[in-house]
C-alpha positions as CSV (number, residue, x, y, z in Angstrom):
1,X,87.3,129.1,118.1
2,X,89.2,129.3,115.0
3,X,92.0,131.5,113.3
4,X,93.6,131.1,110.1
5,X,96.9,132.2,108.8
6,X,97.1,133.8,105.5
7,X,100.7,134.0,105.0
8,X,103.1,134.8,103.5
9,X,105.2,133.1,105.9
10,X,107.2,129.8,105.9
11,X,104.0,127.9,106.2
12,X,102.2,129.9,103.9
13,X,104.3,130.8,101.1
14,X,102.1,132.3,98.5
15,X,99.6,134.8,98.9
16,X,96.3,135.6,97.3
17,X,92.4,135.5,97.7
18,X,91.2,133.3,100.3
19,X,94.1,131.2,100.8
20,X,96.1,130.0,104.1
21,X,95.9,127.4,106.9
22,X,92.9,127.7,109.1
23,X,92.8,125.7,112.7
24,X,89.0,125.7,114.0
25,X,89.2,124.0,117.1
26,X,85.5,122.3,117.6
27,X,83.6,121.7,121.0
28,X,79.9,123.1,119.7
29,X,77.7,124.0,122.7
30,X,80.8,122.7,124.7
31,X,80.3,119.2,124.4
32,X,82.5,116.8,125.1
33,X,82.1,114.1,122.7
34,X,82.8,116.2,119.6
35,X,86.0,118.0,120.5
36,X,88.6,118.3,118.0
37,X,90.7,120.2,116.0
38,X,89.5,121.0,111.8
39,X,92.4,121.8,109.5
40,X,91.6,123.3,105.9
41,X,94.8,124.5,104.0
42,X,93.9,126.1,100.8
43,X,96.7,126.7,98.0
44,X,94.5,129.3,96.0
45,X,91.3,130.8,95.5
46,X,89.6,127.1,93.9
47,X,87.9,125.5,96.9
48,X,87.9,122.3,95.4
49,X,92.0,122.2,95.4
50,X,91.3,122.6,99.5
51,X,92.7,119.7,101.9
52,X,91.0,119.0,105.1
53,X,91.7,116.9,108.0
54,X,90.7,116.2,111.2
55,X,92.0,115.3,114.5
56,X,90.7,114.2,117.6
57,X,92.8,114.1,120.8
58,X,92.7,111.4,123.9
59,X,92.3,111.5,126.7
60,X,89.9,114.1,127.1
61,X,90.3,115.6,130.5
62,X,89.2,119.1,130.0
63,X,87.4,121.8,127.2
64,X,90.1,123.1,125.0
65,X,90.8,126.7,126.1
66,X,92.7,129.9,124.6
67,X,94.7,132.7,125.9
68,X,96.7,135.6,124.8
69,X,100.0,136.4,126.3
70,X,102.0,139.4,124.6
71,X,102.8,138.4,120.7
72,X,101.6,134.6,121.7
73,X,98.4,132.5,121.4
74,X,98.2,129.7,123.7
75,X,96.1,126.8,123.0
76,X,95.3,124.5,125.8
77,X,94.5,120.8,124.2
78,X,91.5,118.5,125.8
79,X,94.8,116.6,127.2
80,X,96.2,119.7,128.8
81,X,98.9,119.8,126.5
82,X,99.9,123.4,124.9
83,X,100.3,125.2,121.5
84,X,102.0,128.1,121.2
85,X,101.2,130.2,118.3
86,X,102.7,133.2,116.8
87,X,100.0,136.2,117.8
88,X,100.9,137.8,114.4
89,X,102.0,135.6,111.9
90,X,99.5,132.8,113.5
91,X,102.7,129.6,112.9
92,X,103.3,127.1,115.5
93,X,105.6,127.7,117.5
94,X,106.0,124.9,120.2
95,X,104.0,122.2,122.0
96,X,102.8,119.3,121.0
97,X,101.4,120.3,117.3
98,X,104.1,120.4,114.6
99,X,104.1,121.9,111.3
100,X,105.0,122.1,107.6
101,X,104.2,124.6,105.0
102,X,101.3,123.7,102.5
103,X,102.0,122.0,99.3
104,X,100.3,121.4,96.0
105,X,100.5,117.9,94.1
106,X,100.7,118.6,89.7
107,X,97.4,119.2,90.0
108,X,97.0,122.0,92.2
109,X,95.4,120.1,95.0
110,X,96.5,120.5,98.2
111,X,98.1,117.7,99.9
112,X,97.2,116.2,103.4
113,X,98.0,119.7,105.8
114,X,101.2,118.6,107.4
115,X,100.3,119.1,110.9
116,X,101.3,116.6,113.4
117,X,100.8,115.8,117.2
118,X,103.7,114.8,119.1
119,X,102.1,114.5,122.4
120,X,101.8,111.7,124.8
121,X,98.2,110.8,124.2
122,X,96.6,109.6,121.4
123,X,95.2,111.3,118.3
124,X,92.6,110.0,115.8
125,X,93.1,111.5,112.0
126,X,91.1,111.7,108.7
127,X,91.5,113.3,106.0
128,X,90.0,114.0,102.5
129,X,90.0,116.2,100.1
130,X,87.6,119.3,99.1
131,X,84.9,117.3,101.5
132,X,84.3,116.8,105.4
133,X,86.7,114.2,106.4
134,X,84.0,112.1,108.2
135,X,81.1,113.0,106.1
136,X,78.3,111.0,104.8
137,X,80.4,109.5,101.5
138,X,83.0,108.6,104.0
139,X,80.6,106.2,106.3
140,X,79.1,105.0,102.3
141,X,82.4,104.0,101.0
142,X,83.6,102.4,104.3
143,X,86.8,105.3,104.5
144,X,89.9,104.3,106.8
145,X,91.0,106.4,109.3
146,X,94.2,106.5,111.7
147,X,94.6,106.5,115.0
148,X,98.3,107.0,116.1
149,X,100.3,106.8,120.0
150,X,104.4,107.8,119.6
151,X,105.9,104.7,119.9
152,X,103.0,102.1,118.6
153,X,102.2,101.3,114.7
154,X,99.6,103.4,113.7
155,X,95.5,101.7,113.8
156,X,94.0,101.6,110.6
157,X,89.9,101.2,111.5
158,X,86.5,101.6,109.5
159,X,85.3,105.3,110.3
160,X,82.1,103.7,111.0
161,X,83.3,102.4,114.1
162,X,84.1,105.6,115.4
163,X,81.1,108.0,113.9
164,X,77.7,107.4,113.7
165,X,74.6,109.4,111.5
166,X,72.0,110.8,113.5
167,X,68.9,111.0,111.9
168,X,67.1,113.0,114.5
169,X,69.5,115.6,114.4
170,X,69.2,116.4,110.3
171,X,71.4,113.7,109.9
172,X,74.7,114.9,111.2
173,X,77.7,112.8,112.2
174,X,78.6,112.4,115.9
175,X,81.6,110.6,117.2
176,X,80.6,107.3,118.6
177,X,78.5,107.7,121.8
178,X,79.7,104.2,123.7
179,X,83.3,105.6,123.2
180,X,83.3,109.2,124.9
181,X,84.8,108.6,127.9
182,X,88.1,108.0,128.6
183,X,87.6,104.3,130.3
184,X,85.3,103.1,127.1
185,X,88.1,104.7,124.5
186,X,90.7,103.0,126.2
187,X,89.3,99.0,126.5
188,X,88.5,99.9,122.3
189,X,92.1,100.6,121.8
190,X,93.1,97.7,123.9
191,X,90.6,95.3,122.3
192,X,91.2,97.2,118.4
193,X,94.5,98.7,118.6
194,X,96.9,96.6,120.8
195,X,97.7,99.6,122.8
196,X,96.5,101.7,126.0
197,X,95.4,105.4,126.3
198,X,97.7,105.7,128.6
């Protein structure tokens, strides 16, 4: 499921072709281990000025879901945590997703889409830039990526630890099979991270 907002709004403060902030929340033939949340904020109409991140949210204890109420979009997390959205205007307005408006570095090039999780779980991030944040030349050039609790310094780990290249499946990248569930996710933060899931 995915929706994008196009502006103009506070978040999106220019217009024009094929820009905006676009939130596809993944779960592909409802799996469980690939759940998460795609972020693409695009300043203008060049693709390669676009900023993507990723985020993956712990524990998992159900498929993220979607309803419409009146003028709102709710978004139900895999930790049962909420997002409100404006039905119209397609902003955050409250739960545990915060927001800032996209913004362009000298260059044109988006910067990092200022979307945070304020939640009591834990969230894994990575980002790069006019590329899939855990693609193939992420895995190659051993790419960092964060994993952040409120109240703990963030983890700074290898995205190979956490993804994986299948090559019976055309080579596609899948989150770490050994660290789906909850209980396997949680001793790696301990042993990795100093901190718990919970």
């Amino acid at each position: 499921m995915k929706f994008k907002n196009s502006g103009v709004n506070k978040i999106v403060p220019m217009e024009g072709f094929n820009l905006g902030r676009e939130y596809e929340f993944m779960f592909e033939d409802l799996a469980r281990s690939d759940m998460g949340l795609l972020l693409w904020d695009a300043p203008d109409e060049y693709e390669s000025h676009a900023h993507l991140k990723i985020m993956f949210f712990f524990p998992r204890e159900i498929l993220p879901a979607i309803r419409y109420e009146s003028d709102e979009i709710i978004v139900t997390l895999p930790t049962k945590e909420e997002v409100v959205y404006n039905a119209k205007t397609l902003e955050i307005l409250r739960g545990v997703l915060k927001e800032g408006p996209i913004k362009q570095n000298s260059q044109g090039e988006a910067l990092i889409p200022n979307v945070e999780y304020t939640g009591s779980g834990v969230v894994i991030e990575a980002s790069a830039l006019a590329d899939w944040p855990i693609g193939f030349d992420a895995i190659n050039a051993k790419k960092i990526v964060t994993i952040k609790k409120k109240g703990q310094k963030n983890c700074l780990v290898p995205v190979s630890e956490l993804w994986f290249t299948d090559s019976k499946k055309g080579n596609n990248v899948f989150f770490n099979k050994k660290l789906i569930s909850n209980v396997a996710f949680d001793a790696y933060l301990l042993n990795r991270c100093k901190f718990s899931l919970y």
